[in-house]
Backbone of each chain as nested JSON, in Angstrom:
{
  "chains": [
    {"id": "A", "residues": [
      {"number": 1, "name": "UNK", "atoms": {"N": [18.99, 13.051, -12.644], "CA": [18.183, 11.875, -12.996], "C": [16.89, 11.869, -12.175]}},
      {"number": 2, "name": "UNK", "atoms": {"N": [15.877, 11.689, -12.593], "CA": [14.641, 11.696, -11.877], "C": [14.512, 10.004, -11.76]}},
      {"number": 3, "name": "UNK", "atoms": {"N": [13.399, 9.775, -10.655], "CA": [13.131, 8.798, -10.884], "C": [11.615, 8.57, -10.485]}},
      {"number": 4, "name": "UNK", "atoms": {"N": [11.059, 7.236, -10.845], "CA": [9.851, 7.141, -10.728], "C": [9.489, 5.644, -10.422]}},
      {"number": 5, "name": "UNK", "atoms": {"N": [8.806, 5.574, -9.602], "CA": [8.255, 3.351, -9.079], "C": [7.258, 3.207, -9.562]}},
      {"number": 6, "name": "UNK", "atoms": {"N": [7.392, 2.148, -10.422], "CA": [6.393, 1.485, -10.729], "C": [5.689, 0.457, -9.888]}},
      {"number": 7, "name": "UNK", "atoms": {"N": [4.772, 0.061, -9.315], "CA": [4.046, -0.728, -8.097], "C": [2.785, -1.644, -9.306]}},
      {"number": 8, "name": "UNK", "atoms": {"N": [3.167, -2.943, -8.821], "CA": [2.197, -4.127, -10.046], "C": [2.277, -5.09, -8.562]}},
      {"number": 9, "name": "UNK", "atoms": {"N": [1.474, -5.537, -9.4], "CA": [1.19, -6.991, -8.434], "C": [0.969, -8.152, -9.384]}},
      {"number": 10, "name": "UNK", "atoms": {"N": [1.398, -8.365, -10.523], "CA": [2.204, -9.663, -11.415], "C": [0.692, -9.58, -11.941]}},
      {"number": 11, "name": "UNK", "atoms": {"N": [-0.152, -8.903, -12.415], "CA": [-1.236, -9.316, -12.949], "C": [-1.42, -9.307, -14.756]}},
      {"number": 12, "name": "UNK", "atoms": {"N": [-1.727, -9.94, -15.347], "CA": [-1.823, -9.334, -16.723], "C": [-2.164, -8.011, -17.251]}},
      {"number": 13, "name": "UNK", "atoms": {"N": [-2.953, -7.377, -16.522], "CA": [-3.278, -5.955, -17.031], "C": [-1.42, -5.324, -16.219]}},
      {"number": 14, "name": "UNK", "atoms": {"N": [-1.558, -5.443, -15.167], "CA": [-0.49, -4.723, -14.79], "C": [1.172, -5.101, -15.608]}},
      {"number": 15, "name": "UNK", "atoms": {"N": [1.382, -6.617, -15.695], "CA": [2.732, -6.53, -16.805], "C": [2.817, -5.509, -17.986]}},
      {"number": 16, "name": "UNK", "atoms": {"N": [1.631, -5.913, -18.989], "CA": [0.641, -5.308, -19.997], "C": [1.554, -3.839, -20.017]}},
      {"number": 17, "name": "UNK", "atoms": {"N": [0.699, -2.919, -18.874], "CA": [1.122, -1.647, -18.438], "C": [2.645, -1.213, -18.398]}},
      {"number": 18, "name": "UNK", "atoms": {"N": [2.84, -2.299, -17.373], "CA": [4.607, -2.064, -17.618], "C": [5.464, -1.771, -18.551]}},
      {"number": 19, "name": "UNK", "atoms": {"N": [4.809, -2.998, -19.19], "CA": [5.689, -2.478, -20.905], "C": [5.601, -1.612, -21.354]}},
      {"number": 20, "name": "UNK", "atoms": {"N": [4.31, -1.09, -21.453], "CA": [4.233, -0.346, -22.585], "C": [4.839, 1.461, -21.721]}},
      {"number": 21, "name": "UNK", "atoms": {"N": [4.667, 1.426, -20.806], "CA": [5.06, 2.612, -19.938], "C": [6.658, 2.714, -20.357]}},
      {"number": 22, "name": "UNK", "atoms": {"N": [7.618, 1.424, -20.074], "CA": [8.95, 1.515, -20.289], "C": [9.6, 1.383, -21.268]}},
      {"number": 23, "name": "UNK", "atoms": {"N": [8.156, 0.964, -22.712], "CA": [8.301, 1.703, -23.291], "C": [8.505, 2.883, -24.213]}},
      {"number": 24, "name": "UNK", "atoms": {"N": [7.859, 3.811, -23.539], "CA": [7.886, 5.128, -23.957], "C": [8.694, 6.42, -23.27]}},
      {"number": 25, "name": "UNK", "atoms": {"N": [9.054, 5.704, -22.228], "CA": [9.553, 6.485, -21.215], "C": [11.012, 6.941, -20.937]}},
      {"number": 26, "name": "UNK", "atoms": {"N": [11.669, 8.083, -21.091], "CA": [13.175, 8.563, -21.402], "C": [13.656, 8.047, -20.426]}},
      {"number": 27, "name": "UNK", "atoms": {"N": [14.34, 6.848, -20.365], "CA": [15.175, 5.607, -19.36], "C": [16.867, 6.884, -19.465]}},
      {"number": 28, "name": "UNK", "atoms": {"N": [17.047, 7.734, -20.349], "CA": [18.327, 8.613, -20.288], "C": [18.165, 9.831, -19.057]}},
      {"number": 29, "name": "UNK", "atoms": {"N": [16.795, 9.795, -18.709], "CA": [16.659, 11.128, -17.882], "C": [15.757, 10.674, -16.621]}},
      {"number": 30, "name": "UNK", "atoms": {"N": [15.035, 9.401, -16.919], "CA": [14.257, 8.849, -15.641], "C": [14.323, 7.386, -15.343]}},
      {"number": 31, "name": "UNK", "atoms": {"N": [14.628, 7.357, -14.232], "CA": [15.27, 5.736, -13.729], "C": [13.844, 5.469, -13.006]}},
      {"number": 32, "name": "UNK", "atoms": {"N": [13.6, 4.28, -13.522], "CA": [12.207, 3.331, -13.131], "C": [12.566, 2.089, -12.14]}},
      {"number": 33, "name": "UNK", "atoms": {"N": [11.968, 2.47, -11.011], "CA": [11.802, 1.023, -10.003], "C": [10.61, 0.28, -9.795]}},
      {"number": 34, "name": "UNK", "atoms": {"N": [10.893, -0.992, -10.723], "CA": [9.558, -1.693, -10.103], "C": [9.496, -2.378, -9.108]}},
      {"number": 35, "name": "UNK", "atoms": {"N": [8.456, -2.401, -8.462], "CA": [7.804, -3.199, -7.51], "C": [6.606, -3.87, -7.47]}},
      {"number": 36, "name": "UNK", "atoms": {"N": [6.98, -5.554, -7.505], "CA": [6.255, -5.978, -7.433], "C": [5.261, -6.263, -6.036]}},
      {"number": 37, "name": "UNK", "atoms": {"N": [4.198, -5.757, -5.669], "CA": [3.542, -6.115, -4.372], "C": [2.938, -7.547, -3.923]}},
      {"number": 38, "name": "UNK", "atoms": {"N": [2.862, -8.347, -4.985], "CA": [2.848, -9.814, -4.665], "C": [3.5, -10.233, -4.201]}},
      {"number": 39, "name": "UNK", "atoms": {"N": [5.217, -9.889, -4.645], "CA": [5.9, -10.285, -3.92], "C": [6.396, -9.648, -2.84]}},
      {"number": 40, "name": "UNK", "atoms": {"N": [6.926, -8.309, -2.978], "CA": [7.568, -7.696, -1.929], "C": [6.188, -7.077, -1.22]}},
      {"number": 41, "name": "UNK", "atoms": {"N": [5.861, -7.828, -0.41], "CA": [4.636, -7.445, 0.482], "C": [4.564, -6.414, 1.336]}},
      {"number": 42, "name": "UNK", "atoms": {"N": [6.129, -6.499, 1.827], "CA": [6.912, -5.479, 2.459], "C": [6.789, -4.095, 2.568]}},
      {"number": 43, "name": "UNK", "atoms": {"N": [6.423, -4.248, 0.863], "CA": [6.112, -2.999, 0.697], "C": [5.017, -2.211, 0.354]}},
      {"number": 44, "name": "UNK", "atoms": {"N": [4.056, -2.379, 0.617], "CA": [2.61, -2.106, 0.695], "C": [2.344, -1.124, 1.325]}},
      {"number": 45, "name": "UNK", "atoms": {"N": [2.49, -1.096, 2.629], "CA": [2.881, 0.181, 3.722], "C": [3.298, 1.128, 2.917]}},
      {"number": 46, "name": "UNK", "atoms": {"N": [4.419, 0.951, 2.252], "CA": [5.18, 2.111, 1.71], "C": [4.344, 2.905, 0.875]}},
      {"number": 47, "name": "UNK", "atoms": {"N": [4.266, 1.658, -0.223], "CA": [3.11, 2.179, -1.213], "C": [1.829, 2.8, -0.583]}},
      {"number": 48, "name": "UNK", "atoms": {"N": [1.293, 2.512, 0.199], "CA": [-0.085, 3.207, 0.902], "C": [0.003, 4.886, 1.46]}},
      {"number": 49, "name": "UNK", "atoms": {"N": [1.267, 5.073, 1.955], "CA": [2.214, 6.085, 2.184], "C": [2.289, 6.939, 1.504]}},
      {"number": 50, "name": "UNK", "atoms": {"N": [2.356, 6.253, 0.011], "CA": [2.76, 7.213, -1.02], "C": [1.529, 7.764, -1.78]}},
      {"number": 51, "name": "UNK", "atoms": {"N": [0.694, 7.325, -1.602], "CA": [-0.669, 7.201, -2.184], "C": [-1.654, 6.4, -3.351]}},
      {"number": 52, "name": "UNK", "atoms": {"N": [-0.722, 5.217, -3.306], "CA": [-1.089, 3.914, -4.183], "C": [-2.291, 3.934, -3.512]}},
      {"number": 53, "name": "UNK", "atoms": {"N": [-3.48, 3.629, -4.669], "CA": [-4.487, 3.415, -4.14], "C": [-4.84, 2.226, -4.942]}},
      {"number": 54, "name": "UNK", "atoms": {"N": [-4.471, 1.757, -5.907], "CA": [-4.713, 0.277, -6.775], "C": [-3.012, 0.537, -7.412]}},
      {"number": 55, "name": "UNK", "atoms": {"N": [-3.198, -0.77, -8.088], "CA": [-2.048, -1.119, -8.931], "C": [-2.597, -1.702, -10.602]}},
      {"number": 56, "name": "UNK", "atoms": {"N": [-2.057, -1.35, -11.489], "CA": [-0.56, -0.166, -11.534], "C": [-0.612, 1.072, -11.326]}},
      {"number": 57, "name": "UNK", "atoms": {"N": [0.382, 1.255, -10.685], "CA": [0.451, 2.97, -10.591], "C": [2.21, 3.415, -10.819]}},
      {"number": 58, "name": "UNK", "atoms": {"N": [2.229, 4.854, -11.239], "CA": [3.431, 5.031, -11.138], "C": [3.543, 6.34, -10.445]}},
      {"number": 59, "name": "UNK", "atoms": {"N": [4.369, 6.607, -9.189], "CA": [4.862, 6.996, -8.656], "C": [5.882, 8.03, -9.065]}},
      {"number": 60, "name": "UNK", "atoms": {"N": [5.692, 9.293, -9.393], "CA": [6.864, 10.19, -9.431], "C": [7.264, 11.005, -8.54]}},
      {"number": 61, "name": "UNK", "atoms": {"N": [8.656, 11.889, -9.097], "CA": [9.432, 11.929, -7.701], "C": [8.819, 13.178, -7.686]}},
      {"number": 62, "name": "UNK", "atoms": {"N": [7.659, 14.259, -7.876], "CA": [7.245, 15.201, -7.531], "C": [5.879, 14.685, -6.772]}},
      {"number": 63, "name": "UNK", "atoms": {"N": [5.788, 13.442, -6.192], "CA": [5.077, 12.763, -5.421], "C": [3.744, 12.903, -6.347]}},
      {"number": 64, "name": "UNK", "atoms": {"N": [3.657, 13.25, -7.275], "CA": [2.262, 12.473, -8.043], "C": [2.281, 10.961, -8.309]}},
      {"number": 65, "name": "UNK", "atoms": {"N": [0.845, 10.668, -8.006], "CA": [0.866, 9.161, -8.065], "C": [-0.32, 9.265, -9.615]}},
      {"number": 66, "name": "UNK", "atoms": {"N": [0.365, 8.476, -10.804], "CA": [-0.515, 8.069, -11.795], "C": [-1.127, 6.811, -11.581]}},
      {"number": 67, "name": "UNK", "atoms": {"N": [-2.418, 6.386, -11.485], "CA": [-3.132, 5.604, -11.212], "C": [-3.326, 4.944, -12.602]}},
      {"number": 68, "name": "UNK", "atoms": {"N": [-2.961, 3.697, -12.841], "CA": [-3.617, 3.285, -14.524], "C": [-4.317, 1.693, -14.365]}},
      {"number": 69, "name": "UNK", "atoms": {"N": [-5.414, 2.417, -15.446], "CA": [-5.984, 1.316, -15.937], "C": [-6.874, 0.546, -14.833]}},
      {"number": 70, "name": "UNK", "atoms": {"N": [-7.604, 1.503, -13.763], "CA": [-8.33, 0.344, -13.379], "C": [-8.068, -0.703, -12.832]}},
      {"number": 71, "name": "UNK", "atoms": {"N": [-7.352, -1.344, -12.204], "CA": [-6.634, -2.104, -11.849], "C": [-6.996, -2.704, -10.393]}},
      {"number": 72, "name": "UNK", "atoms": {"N": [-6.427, -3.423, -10.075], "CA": [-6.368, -4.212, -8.072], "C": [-6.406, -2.985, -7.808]}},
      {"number": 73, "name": "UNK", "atoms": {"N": [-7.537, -2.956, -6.499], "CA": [-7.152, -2.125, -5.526], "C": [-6.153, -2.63, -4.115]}},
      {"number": 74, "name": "UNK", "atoms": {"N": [-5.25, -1.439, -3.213], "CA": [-4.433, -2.564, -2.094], "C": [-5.175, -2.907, -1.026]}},
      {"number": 75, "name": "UNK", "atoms": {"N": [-6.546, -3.153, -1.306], "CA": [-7.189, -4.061, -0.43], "C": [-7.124, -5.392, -1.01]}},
      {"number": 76, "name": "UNK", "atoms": {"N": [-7.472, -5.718, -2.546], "CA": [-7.34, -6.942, -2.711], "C": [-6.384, -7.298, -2.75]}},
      {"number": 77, "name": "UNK", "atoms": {"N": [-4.872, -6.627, -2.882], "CA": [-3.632, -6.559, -2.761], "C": [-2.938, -7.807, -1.517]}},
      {"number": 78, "name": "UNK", "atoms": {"N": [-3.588, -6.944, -0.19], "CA": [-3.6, -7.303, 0.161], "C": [-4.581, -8.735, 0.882]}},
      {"number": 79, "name": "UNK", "atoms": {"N": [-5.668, -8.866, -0.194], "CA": [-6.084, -10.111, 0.206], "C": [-6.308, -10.844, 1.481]}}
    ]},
    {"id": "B", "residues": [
      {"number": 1, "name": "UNK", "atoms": {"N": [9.624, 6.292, -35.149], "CA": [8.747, 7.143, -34.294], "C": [7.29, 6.812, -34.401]}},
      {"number": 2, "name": "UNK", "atoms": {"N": [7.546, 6.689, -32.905], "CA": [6.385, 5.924, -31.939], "C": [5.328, 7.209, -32.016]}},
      {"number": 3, "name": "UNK", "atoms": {"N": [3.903, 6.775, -32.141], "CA": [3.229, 7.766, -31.74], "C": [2.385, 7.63, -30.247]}},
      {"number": 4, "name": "UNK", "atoms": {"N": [2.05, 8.494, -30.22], "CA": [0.736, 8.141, -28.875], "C": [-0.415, 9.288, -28.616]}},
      {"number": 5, "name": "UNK", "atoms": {"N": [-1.195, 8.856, -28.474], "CA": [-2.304, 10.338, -28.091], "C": [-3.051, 10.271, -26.618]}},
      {"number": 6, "name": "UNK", "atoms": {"N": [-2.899, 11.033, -25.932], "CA": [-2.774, 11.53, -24.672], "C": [-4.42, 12.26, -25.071]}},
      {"number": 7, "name": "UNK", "atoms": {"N": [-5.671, 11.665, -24.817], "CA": [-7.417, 12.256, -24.151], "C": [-7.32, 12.626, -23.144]}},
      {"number": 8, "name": "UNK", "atoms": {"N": [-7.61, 13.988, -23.321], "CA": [-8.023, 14.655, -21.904], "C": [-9.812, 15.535, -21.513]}},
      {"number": 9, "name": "UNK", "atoms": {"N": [-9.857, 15.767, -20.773], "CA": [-11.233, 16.939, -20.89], "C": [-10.596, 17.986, -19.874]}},
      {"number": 10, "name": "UNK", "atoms": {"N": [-9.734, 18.528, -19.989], "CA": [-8.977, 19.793, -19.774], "C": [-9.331, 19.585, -17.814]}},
      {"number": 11, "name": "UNK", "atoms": {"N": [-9.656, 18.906, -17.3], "CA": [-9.481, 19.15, -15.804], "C": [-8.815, 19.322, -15.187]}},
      {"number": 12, "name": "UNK", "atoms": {"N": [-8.719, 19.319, -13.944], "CA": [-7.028, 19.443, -13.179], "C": [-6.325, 18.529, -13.166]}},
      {"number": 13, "name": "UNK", "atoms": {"N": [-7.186, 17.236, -12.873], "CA": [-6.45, 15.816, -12.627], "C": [-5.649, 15.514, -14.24]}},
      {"number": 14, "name": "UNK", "atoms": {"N": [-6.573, 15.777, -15.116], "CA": [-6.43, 15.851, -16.815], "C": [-4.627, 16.409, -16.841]}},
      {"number": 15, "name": "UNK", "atoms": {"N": [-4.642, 17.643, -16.438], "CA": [-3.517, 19.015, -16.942], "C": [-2.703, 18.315, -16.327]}},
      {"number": 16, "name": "UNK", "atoms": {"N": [-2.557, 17.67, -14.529], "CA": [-1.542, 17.295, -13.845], "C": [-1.051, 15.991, -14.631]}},
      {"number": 17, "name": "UNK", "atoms": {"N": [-2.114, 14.888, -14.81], "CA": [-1.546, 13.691, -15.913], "C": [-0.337, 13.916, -16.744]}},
      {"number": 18, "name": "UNK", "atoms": {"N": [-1.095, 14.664, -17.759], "CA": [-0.527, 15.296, -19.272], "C": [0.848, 15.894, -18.763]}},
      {"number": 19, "name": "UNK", "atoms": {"N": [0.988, 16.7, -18.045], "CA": [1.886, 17.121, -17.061], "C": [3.151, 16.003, -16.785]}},
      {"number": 20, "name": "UNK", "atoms": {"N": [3.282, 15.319, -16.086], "CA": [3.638, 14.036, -15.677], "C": [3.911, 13.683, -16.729]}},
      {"number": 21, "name": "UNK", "atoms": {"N": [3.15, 12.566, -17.978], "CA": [3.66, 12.214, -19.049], "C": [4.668, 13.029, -19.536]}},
      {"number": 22, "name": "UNK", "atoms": {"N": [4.368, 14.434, -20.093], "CA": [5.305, 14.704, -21.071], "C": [6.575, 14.954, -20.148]}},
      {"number": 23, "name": "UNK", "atoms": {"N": [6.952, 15.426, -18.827], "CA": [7.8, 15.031, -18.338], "C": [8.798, 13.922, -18.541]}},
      {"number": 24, "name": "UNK", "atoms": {"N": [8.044, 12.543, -18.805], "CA": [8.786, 11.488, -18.347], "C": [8.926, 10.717, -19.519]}},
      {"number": 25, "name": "UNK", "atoms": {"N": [8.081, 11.209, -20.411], "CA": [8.287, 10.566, -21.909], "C": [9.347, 10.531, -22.739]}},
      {"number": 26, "name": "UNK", "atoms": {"N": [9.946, 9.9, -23.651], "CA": [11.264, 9.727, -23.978], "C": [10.686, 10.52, -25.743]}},
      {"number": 27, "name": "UNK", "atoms": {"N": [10.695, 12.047, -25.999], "CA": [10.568, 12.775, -26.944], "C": [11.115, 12.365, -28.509]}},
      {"number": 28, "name": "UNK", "atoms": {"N": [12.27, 12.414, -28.211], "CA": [12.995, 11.392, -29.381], "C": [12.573, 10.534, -29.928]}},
      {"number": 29, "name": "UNK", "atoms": {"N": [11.87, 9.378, -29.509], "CA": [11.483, 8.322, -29.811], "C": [9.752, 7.93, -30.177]}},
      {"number": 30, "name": "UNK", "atoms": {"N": [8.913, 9.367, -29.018], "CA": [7.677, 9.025, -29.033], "C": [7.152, 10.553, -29.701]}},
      {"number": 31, "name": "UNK", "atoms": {"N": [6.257, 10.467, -30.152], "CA": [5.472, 11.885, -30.746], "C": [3.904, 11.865, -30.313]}},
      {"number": 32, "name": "UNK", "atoms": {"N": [3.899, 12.876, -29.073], "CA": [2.7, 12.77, -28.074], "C": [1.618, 13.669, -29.063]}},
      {"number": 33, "name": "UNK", "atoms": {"N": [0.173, 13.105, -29.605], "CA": [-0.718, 14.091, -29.579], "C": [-1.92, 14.115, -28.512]}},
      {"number": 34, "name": "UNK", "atoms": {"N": [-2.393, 15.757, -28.065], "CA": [-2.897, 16.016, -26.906], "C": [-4.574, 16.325, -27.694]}},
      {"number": 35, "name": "UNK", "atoms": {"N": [-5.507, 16.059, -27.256], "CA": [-6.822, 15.847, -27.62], "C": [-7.268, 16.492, -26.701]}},
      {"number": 36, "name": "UNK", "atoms": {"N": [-7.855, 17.429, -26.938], "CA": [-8.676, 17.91, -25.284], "C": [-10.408, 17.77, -26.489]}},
      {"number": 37, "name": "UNK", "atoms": {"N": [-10.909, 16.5, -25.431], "CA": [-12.377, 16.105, -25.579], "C": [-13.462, 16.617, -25.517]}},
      {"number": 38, "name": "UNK", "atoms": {"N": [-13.044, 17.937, -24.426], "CA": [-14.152, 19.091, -24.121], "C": [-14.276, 19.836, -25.444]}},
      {"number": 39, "name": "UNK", "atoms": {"N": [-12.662, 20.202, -25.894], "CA": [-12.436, 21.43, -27.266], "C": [-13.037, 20.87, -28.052]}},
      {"number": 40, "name": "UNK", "atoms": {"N": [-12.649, 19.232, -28.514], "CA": [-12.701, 18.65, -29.742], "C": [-13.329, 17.684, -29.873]}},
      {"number": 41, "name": "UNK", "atoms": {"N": [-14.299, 17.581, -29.521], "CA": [-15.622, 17.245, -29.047], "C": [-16.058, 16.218, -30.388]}},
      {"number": 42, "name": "UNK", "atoms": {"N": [-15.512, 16.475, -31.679], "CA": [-15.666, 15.615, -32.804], "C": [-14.99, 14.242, -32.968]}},
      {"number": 43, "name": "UNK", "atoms": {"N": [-13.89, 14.597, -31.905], "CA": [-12.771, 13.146, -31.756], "C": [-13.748, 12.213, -30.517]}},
      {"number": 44, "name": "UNK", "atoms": {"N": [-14.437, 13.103, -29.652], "CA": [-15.132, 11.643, -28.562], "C": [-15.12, 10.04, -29.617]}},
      {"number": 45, "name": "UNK", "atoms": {"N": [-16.222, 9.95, -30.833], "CA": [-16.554, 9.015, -30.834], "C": [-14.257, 8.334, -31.325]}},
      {"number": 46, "name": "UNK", "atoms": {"N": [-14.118, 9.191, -31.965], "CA": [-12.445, 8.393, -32.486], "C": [-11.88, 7.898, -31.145]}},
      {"number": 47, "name": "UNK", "atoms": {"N": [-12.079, 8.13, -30.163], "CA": [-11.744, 7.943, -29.043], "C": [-12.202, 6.944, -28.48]}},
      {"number": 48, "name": "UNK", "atoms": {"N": [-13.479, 6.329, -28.798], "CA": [-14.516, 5.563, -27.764], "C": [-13.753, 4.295, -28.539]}},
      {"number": 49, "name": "UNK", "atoms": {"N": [-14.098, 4.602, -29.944], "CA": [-13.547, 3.413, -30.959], "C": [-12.459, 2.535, -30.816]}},
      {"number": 50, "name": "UNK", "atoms": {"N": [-11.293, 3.881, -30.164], "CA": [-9.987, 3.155, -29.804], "C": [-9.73, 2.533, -28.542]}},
      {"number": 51, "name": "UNK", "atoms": {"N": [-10.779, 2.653, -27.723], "CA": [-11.228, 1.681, -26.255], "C": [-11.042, 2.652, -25.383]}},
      {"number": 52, "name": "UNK", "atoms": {"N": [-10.907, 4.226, -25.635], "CA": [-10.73, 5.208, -24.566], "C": [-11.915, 5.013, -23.461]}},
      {"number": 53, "name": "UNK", "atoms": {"N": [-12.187, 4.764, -22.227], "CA": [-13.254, 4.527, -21.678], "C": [-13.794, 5.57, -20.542]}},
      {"number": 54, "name": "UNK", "atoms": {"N": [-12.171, 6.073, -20.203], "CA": [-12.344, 7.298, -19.337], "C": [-10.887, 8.245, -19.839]}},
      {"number": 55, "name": "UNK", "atoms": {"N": [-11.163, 9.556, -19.383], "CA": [-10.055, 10.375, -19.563], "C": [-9.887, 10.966, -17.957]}},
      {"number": 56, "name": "UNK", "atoms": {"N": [-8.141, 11.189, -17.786], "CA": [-7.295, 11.044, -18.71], "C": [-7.237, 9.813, -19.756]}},
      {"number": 57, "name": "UNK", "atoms": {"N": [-6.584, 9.546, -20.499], "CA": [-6.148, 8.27, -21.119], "C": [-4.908, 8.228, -22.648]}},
      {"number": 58, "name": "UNK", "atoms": {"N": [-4.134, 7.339, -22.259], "CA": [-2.926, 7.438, -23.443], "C": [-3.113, 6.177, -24.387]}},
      {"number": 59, "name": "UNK", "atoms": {"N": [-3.555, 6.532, -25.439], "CA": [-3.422, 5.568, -26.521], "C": [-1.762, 5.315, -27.215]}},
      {"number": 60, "name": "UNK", "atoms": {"N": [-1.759, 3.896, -26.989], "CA": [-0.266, 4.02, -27.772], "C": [-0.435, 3.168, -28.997]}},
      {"number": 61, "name": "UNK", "atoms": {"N": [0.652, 3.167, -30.187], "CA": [0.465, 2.839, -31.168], "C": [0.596, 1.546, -31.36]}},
      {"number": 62, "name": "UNK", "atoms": {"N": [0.442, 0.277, -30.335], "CA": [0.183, -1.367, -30.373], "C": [-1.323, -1.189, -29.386]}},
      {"number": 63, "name": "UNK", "atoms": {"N": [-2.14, -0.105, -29.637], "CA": [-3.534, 0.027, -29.428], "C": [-4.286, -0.426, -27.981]}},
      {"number": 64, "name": "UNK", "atoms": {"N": [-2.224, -0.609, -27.594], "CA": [-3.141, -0.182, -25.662], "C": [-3.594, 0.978, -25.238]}},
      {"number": 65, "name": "UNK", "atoms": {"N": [-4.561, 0.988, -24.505], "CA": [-5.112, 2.116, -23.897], "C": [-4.889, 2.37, -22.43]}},
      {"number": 66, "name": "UNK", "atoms": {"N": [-3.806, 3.429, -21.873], "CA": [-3.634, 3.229, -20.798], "C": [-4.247, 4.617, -19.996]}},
      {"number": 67, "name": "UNK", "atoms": {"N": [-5.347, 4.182, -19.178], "CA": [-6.487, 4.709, -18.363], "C": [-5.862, 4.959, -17.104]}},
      {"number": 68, "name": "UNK", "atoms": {"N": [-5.949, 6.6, -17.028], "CA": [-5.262, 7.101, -15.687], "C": [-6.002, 8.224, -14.885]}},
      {"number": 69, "name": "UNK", "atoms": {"N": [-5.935, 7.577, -13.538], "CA": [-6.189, 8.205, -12.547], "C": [-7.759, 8.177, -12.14]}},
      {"number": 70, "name": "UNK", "atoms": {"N": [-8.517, 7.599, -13.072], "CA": [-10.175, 7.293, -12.383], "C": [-10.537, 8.612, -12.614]}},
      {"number": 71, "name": "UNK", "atoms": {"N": [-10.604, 8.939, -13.924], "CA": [-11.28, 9.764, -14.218], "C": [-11.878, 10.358, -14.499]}},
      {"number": 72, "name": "UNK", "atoms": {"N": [-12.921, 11.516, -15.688], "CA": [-14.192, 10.94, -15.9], "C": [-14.494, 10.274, -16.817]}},
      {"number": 73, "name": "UNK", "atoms": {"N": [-15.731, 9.227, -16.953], "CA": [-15.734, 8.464, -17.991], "C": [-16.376, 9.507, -19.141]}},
      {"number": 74, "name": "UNK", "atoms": {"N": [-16.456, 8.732, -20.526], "CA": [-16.514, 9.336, -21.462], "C": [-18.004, 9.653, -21.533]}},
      {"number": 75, "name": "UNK", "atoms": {"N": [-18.839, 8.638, -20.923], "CA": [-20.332, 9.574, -20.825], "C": [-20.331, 10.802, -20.075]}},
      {"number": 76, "name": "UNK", "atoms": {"N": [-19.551, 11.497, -18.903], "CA": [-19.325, 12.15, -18.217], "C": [-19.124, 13.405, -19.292]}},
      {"number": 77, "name": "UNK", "atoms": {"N": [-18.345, 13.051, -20.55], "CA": [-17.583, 13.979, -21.237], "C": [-18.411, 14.569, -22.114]}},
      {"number": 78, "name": "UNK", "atoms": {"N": [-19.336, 13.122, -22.725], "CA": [-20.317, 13.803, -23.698], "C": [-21.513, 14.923, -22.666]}},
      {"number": 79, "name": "UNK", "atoms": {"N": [-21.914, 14.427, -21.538], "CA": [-22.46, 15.317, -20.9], "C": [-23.805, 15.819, -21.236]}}
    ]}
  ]
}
């Protein structure tokens, strides 16, 4: 099973994204974790780590980070 | 069966995207077409039309456009 994080910060473009990512995406062969950074603030660090540079992004487990849509960067993220 | 079309202009960031997607895409369900913008240079404007603004970028068939990785924009492409 592969898996891959999704990182949003509750915004309309970013829900938007969500959907439409989960749905196209083989949920039989790749397990999706979202994270929201509004809320779990917690995890921002992590995400910065990983190479989130705005949100949405998705995160795969061959450590590519897909950047979509233009989005918050985690400076305004973090606010 | 879902369609979607995946704009690229054949770059690295482009190949690694495209890469990634078809990885994680659920095949069965979705039917990816790949556009390379540089080759097919007649699809730019079909592209601009459908809100492609930069490539990479995945058009899906409820006419979101999901824009990945900050890449080049499409004036970049026409060149």
């Amino acid at each position: 099973m592969k898996t891959a994080t999704f990182y949003h910060a509750g915004c309309p473009v970013c829900v938007s994204a969500e959907q439409d990512l989960l749905n196209v995406i083989d949920h039989t062969t790749t397990k999706i974790e979202i994270v929201d950074l509004g809320e779990q603030r917690n995890k921002i660090e992590e995400a910065e780590k990983l190479g989130v540079q705005s949100v949405p992004a998705l995160v795969l487990d061959n450590s590519n980070v897909l950047h979509i849509n233009f989005g918050a960067s985690l400076e305004d993220v973090k606010g």
